[in-house]
Backbone as CSV, one residue per row, in Angstrom:
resi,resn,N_x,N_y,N_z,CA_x,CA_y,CA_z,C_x,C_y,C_z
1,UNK,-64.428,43.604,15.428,-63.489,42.492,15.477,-62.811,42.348,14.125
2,UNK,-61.381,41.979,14.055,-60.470,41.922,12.743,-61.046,40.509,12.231
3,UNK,-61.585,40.270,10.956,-61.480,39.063,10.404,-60.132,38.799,9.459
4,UNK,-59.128,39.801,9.728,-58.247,38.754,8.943,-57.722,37.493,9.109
5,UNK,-57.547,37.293,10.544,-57.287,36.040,11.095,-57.998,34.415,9.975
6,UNK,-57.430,33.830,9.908,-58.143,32.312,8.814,-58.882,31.751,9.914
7,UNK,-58.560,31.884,11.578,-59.454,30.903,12.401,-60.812,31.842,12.605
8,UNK,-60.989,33.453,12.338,-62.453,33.820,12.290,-63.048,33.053,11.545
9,UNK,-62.142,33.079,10.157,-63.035,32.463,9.089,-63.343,30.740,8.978
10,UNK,-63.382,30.019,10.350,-63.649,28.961,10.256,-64.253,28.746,11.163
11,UNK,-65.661,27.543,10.825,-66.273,27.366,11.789,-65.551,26.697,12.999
12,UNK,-65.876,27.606,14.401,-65.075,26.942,15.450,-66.357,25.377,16.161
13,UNK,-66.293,24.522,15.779,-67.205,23.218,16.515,-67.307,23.561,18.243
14,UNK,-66.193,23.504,18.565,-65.967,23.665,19.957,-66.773,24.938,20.784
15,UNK,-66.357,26.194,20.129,-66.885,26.969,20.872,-68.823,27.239,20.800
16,UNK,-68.787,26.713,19.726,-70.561,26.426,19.182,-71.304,26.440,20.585
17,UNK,-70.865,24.756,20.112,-70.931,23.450,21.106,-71.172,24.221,22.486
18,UNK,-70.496,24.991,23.105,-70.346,25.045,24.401,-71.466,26.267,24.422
19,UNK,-71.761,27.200,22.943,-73.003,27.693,23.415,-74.496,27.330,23.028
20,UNK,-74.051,26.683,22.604,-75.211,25.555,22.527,-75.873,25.075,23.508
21,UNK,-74.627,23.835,24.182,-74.423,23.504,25.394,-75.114,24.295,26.760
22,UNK,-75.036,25.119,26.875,-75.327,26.422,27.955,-76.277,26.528,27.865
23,UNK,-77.342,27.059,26.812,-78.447,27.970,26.392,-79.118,26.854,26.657
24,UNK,-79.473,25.468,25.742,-80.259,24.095,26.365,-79.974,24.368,27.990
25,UNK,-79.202,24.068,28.472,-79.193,23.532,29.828,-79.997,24.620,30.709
26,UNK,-79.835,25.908,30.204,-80.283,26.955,31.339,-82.245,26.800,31.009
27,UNK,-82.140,26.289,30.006,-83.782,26.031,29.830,-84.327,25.034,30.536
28,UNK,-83.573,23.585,30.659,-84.072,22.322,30.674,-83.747,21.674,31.303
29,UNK,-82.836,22.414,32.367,-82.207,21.533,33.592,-83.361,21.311,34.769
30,UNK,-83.791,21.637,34.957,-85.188,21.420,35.721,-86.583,21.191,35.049
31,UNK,-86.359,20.704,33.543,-87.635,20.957,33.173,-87.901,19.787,32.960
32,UNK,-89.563,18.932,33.283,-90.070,17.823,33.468,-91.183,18.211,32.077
33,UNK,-90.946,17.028,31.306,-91.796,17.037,29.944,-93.215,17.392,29.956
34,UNK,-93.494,18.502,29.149,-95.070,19.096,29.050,-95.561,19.467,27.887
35,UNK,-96.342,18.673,27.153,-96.660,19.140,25.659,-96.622,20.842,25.479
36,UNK,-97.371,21.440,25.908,-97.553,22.656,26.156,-96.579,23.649,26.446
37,UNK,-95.308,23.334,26.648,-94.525,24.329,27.181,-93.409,24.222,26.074
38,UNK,-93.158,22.763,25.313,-92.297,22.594,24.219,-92.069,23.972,23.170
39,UNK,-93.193,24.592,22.815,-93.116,25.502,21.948,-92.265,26.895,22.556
40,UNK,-92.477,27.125,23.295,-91.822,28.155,24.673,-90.412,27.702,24.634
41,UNK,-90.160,26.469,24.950,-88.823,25.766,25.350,-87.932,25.869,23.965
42,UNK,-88.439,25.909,23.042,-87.636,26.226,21.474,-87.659,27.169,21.654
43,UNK,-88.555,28.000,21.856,-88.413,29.301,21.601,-86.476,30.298,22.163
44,UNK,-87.384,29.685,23.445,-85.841,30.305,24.469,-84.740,29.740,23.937
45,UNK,-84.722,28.251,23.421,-83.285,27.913,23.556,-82.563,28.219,22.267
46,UNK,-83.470,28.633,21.026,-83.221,28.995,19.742,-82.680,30.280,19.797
47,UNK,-83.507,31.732,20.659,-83.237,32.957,20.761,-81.774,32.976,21.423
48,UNK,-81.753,32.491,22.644,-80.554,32.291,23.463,-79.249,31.825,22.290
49,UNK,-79.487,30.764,21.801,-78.566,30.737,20.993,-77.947,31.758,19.858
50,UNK,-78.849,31.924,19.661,-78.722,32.783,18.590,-78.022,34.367,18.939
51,UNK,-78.785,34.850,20.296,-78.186,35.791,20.558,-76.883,35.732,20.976
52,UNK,-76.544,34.824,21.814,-74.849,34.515,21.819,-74.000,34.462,20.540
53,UNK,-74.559,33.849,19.956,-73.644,33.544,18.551,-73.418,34.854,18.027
54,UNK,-74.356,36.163,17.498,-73.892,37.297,17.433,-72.782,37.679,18.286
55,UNK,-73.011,37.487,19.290,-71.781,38.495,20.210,-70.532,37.882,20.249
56,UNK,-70.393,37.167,19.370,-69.101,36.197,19.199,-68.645,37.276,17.926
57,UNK,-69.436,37.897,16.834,-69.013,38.600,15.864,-67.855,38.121,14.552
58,UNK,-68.729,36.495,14.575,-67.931,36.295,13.379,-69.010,36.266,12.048
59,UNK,-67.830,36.018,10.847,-68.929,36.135,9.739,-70.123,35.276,9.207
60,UNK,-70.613,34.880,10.045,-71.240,33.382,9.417,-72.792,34.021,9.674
61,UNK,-73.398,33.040,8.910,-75.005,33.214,8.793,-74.940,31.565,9.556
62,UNK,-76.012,31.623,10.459,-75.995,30.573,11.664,-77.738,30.188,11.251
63,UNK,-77.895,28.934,11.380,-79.244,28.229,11.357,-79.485,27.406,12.539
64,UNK,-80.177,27.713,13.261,-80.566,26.690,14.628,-81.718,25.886,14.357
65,UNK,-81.620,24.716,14.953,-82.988,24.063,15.023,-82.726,23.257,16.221
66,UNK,-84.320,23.178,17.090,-84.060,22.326,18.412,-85.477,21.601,18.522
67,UNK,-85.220,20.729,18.716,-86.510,19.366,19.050,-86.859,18.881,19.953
68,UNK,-88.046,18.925,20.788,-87.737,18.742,21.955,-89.008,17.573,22.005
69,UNK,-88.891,16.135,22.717,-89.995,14.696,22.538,-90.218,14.527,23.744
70,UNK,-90.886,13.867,23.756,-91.298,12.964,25.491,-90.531,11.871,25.369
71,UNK,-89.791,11.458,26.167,-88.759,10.453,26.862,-89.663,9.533,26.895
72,UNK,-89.561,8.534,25.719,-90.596,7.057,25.925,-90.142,5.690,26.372
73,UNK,-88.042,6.282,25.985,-87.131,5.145,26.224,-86.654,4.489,24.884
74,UNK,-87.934,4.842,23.748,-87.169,4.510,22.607,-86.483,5.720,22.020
75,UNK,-86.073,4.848,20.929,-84.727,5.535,19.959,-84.724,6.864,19.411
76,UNK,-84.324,8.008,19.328,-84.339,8.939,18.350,-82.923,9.244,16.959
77,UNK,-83.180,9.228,16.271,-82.171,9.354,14.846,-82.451,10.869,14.144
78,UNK,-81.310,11.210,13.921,-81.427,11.688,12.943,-80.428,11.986,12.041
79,UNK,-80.348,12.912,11.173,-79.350,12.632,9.840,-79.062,14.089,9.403
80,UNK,-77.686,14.479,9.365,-77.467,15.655,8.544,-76.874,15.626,7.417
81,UNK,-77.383,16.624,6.608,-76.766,16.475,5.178,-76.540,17.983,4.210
82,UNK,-75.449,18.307,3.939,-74.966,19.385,3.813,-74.210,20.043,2.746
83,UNK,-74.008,20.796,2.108,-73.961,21.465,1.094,-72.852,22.666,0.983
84,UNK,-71.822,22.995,1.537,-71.119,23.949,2.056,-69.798,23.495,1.318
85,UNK,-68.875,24.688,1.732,-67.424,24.777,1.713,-66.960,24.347,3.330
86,UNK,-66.480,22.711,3.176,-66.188,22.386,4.217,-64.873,23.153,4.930
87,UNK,-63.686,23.354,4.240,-62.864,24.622,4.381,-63.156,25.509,5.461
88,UNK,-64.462,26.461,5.847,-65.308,27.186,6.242,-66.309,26.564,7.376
89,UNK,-67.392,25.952,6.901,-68.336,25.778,7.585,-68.203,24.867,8.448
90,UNK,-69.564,24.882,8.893,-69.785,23.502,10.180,-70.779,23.392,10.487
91,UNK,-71.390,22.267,11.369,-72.384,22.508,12.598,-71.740,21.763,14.061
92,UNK,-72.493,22.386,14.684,-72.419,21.608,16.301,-73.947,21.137,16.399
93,UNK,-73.879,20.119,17.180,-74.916,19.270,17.799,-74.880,19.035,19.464
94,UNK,-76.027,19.015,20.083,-75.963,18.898,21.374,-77.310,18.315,21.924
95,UNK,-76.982,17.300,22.014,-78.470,16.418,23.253,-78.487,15.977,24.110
96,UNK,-79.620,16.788,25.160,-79.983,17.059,25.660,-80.854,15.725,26.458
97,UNK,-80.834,15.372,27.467,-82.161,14.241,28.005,-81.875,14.099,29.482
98,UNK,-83.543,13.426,29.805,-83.539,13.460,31.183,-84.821,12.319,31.301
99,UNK,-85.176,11.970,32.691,-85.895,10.462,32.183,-87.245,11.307,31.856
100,UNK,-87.382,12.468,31.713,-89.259,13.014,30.993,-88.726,13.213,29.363
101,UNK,-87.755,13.906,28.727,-87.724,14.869,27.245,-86.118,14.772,27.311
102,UNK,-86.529,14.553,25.881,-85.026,14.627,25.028,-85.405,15.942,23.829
103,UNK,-83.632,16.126,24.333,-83.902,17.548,23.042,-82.926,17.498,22.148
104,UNK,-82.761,17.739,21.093,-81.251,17.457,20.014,-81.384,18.955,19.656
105,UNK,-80.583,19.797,20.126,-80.429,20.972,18.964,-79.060,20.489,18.233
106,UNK,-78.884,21.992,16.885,-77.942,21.812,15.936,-77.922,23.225,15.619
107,UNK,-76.749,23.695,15.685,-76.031,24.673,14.843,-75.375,24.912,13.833
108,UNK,-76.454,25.060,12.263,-75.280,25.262,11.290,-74.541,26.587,11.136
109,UNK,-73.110,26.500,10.505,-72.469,27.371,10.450,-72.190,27.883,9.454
110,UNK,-72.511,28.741,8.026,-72.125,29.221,6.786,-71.529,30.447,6.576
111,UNK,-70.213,30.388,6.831,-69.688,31.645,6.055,-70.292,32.139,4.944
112,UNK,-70.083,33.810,5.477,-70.458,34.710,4.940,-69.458,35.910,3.978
């Protein structure tokens, strides 16, 4: 793929997002909260991501992280904080819930 283009070289939010979006859902659309299976359930939705994001073939070094709780009804927060050439980078965010587990993944994006 040509990176001369300036939109390779920027993180796209949108298209993240939508594989982000995908990879959670194909894990967790049927899935009813189980301590035991959480570790499995990152597993897939981290690899999945990740392997998509290669085949997109842009320059970035990509960091995933995904969390996955038992649905108690209370609140979850959290906070990003970041260090980059905004110019360039990004992340996408995507959460995930159902009345058993909530999941928040995040995709950072750092040009390379």
């Amino acid at each position: 793929m040509d990176f001369e283009g300036e939109g390779d070289r920027t993180f796209n939010q949108d298209e993240v997002y939508q594989v982000v979006k995908e990879s959670v859902d194909a894990v967790l659309t049927n899935a009813s909260y189980l301590h035991a299976k959480v570790p499995q359930w990152q597993s897939m939705i981290v690899e999945s991501i990740l392997k998509r994001l290669a085949t997109l073939n842009k320059p970035f070094k990509f960091v995933v992280t995904s969390m996955i709780s038992q649905n108690t009804g209370g609140a979850t927060h959290t906070a990003h904080t970041c260090f980059w050439d905004a110019e360039t980078d990004g992340f996408a965010k995507y959460r995930f819930d159902n009345p058993t587990l909530v999941c928040l993944t995040t995709v950072y994006g750092m040009g390379i």
